[in-house]
C-alpha positions in Angstrom: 82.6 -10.4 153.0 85.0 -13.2 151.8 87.0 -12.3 148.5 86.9 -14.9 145.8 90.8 -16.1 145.6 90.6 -15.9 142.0 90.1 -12.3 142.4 93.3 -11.9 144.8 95.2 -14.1 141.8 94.4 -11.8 139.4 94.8 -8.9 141.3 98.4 -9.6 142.4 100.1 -10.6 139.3 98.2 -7.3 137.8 100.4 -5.6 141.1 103.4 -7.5 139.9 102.8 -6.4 136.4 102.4 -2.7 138.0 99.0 -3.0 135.9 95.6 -2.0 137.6 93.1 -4.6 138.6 89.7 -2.9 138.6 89.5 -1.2 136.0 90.7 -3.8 134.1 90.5 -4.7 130.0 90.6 -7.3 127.2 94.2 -6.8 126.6 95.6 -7.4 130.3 92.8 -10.4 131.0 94.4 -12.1 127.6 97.9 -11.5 129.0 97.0 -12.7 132.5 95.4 -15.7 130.6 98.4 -16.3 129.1 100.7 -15.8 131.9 98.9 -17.7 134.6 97.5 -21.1 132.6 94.5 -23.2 133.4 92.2 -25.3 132.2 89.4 -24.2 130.6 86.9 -24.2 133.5 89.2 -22.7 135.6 89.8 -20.0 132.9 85.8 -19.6 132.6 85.6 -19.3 136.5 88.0 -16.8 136.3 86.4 -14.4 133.9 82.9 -15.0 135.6 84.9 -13.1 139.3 86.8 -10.5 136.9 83.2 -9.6 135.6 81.5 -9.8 138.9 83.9 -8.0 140.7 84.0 -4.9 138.0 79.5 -4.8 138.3 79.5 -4.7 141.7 82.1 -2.1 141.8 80.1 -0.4 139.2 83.3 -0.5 136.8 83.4 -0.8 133.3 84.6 -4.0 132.2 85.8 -3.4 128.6 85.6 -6.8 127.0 85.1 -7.5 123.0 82.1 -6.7 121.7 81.8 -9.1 119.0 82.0 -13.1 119.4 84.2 -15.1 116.8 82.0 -17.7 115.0 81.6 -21.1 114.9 84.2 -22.0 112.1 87.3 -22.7 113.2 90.3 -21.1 111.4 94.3 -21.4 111.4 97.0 -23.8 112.0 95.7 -27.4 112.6 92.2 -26.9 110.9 91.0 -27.9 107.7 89.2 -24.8 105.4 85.9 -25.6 104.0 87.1 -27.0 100.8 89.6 -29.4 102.4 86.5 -30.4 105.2 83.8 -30.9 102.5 86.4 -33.1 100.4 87.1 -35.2 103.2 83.4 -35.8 104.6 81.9 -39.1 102.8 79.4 -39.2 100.7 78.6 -43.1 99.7 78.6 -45.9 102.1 76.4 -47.0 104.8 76.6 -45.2 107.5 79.6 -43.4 106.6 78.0 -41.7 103.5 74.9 -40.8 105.9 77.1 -39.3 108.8 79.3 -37.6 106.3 76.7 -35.9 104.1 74.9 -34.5 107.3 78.5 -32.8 108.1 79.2 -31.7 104.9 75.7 -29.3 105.1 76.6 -28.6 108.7 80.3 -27.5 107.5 78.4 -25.2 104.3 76.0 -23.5 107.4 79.4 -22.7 109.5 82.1 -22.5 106.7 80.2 -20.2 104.3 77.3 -19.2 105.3 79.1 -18.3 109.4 76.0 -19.0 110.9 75.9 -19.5 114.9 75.8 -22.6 116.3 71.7 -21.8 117.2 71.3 -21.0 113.8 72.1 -23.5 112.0 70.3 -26.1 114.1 67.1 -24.0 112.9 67.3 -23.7 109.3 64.6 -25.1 107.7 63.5 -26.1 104.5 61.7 -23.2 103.4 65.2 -21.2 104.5 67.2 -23.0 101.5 66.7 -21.8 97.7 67.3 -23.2 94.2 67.0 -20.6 91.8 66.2 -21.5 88.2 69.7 -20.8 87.2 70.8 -23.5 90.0 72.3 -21.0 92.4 72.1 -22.2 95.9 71.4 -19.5 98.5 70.3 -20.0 102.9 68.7 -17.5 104.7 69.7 -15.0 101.7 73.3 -16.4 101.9 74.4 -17.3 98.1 76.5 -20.7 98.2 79.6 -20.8 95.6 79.8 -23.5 93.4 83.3 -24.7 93.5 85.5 -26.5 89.7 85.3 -29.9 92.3 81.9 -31.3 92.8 83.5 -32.6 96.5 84.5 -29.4 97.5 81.4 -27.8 96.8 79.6 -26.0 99.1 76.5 -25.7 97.2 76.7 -29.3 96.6 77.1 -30.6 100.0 73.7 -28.9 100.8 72.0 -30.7 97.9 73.5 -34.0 98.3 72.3 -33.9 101.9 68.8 -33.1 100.8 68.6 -35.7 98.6 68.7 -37.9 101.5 66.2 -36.4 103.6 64.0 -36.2 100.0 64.5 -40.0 99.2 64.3 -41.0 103.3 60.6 -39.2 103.5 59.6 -40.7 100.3 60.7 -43.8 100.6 62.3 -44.8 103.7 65.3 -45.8 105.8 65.7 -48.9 103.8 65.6 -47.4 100.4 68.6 -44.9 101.6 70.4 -47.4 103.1 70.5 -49.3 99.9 71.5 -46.2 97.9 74.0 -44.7 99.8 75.4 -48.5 100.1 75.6 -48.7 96.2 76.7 -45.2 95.4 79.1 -44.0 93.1 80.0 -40.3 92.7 80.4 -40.0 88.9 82.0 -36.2 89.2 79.4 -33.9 88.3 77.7 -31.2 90.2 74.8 -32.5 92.5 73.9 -28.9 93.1 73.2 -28.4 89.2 69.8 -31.1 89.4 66.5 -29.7 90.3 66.3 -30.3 93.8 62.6 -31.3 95.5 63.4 -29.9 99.1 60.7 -27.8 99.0 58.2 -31.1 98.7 59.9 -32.1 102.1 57.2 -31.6 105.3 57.8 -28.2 106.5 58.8 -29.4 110.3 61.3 -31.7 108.4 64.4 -31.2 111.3 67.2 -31.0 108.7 70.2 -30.9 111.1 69.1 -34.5 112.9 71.4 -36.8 115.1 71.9 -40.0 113.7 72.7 -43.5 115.8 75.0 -46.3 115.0 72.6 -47.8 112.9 72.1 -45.3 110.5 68.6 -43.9 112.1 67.6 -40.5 112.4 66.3 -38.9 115.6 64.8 -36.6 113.4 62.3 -34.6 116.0 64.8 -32.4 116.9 68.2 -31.3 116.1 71.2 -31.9 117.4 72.5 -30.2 120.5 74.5 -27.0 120.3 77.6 -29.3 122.0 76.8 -31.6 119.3 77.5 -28.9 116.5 80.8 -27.9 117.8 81.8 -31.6 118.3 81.3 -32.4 114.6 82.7 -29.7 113.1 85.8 -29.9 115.2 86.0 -33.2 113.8 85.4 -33.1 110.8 87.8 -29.6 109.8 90.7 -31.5 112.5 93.6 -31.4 109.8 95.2 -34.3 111.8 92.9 -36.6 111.3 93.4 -39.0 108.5 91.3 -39.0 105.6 88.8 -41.8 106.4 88.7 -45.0 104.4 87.5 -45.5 101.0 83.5 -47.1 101.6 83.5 -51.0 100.5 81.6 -52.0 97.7 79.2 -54.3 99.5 77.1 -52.8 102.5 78.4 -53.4 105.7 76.0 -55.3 108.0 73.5 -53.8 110.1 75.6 -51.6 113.3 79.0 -53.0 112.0 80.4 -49.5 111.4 80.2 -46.7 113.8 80.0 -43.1 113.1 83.5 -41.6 113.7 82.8 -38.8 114.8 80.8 -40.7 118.5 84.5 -42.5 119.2 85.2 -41.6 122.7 87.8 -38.9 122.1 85.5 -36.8 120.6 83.1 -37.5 123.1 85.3 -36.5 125.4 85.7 -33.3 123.8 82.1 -32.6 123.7 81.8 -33.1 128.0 84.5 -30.3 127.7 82.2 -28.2 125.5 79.4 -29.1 127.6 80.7 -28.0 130.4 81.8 -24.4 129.0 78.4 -24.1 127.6 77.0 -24.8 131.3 79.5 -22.6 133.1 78.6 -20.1 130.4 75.4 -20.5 131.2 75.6 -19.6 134.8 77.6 -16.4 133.8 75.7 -14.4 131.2 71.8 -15.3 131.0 71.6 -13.5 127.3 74.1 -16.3 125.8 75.1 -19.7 127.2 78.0 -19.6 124.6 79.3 -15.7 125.5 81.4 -16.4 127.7 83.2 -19.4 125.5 83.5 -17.2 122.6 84.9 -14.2 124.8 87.9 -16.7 125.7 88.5 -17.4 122.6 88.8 -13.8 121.7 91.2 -13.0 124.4 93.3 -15.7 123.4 93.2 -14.2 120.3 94.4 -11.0 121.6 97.1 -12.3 123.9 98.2 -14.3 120.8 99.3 -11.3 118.7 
């Protein structure tokens, strides 16, 4: 039987490093990881051998146990406040694009929710008490001095959209978010009507260049991780101030489709697929696990 080349790789720098190969751990994969560079694929393929290698042997392959989540911290990244502050809220179709994010960044950024779960909250999973505390799934949402940094206001000002877009139309928010002007107090204070929204309401939806919803289901999981490492990239500049009048009809695109970050969400498709292929439980295991052993070879 053939031996996968990746395998001899990995087993001769761990000779070279006087290490063993099989049994091996987190702390020497990291190191070979950082040692021997690749691209991501590669890197996945890699791990996929180095864990097929250990079953068949019957080894124990002692890898983290626990997956980082879905918000991205550090150097280079924006925190929540700084994200929230810097997704639009007025403007057609920036205010749109911008307020879906702004929830999306709340269900990563404070309430740490999987990329799975936060595609599935529903309605029914978000509460207003009668104090106007904002809590998901249980998860209370802080309410921040800055109305744009707010977490519990980004959720609301997102469902006011949906609210106004099932009562009255496309049109009707198009018009709105066209004419809006944030006048610096707390959305998340008002009585919200979310619960009046129909129960299969999809509140996570894609949205085209024209500002309408493909709201039958929501976005992909590769879609998630795109936005959000858009929206929290610190080196992005902060995008322009919305003009007074409405833009015409497809004149402005969603910044967050531009082909640079589509290209970074082929790469995320493609470790979701590889991931796949490795671990049947989780497409996104074997992703995360990376990113924890670059963690570890980082220290």
């Amino acid at each position: 039987m053939s031996v996968s080349p990746l395998w001899v790789l990995f087993q001769d720098w761990c000779t070279a490093a006087g290490l063993p190969a099989l049994p091996t751990n987190a702390e020497v994969i990291a190191e070979f990881f950082r040692e021997v560079p690749a691209a991501p694929a590669t890197r996945v393929k890699r791990l996929q051998v180095i864990r097929r290698i250990h079953r068949d042997a019957g080894a124990s392959l002692a890898l983290p146990a626990s997956v980082p989540g879905l918000w991205r911290e550090g150097e280079g990244w924006l925190d929540l406040a700084g994200t929230l502050a810097r997704c639009p809220v007025r403007g057609w179709t920036a205010g749109l694009a911008g307020r879906r994010d702004g929830y999306l960044a709340v269900l990563a950024g404070a309430c740490r929710f999987t990329r799975e779960q936060a595609r599935t909250v529903a309605a029914a999973d978000i509460n207003q008490d009668r104090e106007a505390n904002w809590s998901i799934r249980g998860i209370p949402l802080a309410r921040t001095p800055e109305p744009e940094a707010c977490p519990a206001c980004a959720v609301a000002r997102w469902l006011d959209v949906l609210i106004l877009w099932e009562d009255r139309g496309r049109a009707s928010v198009r018009s709105w978010l066209a004419g809006c002007r944030p006048d610096g107090e707390h959305a998340c204070l008002e009585p919200s009507g979310h619960l009046g929204l129909d129960p299969g309401t999809v509140l996570l939806p894609a949205i085209d260049q024209h500002g309408w919803l493909a709201d039958w289901e929501p976005v992909t999981a590769r879609t998630v991780s795109a936005i959000l490492a858009y929206r929290q990239d610190a080196s992005r500049p902060p995008a322009p101030e919305a003009p007074d009048r409405p833009e015409r009809e497809g004149q402005v695109r969603e910044d967050y489709q531009r082909a640079s970050l589509e290209e970074l969400a082929g790469i995320l498709d493609e470790l979701d697929a590889k991931a796949a292929e490795a671990l049947r439980d989780s497409e996104a295991v074997i992703e995360e696990t990376l990113a924890m052993l670059e963690r570890i070879g980082g220290r």
